[in-house]
N, C-alpha and C positions, 0 to 999 in steps of 0.2 A: 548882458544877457537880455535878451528880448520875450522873454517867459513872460506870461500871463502873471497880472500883479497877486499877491500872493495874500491882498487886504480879503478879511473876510474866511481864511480859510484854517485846517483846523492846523495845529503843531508838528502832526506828522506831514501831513501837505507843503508845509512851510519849509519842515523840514528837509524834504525831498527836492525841493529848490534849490536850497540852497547847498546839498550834492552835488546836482547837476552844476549849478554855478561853478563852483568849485572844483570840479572836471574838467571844465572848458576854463577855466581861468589859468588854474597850477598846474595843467600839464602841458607843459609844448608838446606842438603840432598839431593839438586837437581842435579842428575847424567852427564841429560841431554835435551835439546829442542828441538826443531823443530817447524815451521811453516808451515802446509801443504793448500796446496788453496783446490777451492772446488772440482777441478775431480783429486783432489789425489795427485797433484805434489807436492814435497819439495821445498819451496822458501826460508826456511832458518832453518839453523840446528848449535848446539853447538859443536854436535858431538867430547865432549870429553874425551871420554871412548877408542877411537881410537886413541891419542896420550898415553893413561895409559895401551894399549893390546900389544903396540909396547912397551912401556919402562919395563914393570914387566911381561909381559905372562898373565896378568890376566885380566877379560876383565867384567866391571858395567853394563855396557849397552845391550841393547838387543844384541842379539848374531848378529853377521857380520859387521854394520855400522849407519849412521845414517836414511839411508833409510828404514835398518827396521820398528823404531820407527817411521818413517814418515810415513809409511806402516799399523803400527798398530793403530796410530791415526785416520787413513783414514777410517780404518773398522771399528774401534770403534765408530767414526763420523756418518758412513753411517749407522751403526745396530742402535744406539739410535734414529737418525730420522726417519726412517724406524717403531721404535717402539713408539714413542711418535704419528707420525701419523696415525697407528694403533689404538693409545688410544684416539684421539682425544687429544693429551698434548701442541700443538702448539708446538711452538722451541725449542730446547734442549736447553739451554743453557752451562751448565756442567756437566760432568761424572767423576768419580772417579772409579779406579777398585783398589783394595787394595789386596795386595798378600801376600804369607810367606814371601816373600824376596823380594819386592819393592813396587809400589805405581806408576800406570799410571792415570794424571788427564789430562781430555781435555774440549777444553773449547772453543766455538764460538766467530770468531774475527768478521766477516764481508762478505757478498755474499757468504758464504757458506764456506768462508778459516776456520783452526780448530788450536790453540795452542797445544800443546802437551808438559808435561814434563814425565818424569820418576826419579822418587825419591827414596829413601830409605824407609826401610819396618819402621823405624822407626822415619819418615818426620813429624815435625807438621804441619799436611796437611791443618789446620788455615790460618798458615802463606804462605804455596804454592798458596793457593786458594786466600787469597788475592793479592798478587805480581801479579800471571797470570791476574787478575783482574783489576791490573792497567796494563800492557801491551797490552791487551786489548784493554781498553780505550785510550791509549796515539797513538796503531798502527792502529786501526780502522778506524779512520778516514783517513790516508794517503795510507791505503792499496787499492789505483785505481786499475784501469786494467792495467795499465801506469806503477805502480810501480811493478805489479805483476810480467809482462813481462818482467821487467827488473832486477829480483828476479831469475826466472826462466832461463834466458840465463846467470848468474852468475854463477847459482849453474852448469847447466850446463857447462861451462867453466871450472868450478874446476874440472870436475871427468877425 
């Protein structure tokens, strides 16, 4: 994982890490993550499709980095709320968009932050949807303003 080093930061932030790690590590298919808050920013990404475009030339993830898919999760995020309040659907909970060649599932943490993975076109998207499911649950409730902030001046620090 390519995540911003984790020296410096507090238990829960650390914590939160190594979630993410841990999503992209144990689960097949899954390319890569991101945690995006609610007006769009990245507070944490796997982003390891950019350590495999530098070693082979060949690149999983969306094309550029991980801010794209933090990028894509964001609209994805904003177009389904947008649409379930339109229907009267209440909250979105989860969106799946399934492609030739990959598999974008996102997924409501908390105050409006969104999971984000990108999987393989051939992900047992069961098993994505449960993992995301527990991460969810296990970073929801720590994801304050406090930790967000402290998410965000990380990530930034890394670029």
């Amino acid at each position: 994982m390519t995540a911003p080093s984790t020296f410096g930061l507090s238990t829960e932030a650390r914590n939160l890490h190594w979630l993410l790690s841990n999503l992209v590590e144990e689960v097949p298919g899954v390319h890569s993550v991101t945690v995006v808050s609610s007006d769009g920013l990245m507070l944490l990404s796997s982003d390891p499709g950019h350590l495999a475009t530098q070693a082979t030339g060949r690149q999983d993830g969306p094309k550029g980095s991980s801010a794209d898919l933090a990028t894509i999760v964001s609209g994805i995020g904003s177009l389904t709320a947008g649409a379930a309040k339109l229907m009267d659907g209440g909250g979105v909970k989860q969106t799946m968009v399934a492609m030739d060649e990959g598999s974008v599932f996102v997924m409501s943490i908390s105050d409006g932050s969104l999971l984000g993975v990108h999987a393989t076109p051939d992900c047992d998207m069961g098993v994505i949807a449960y993992h995301m499911a527990l991460f969810v649950g296990r970073a929801g409730h720590v994801l304050t303003p406090e930790l967000r902030s402290e998410l965000r001046k990380s990530m930034e620090s890394a670029q």
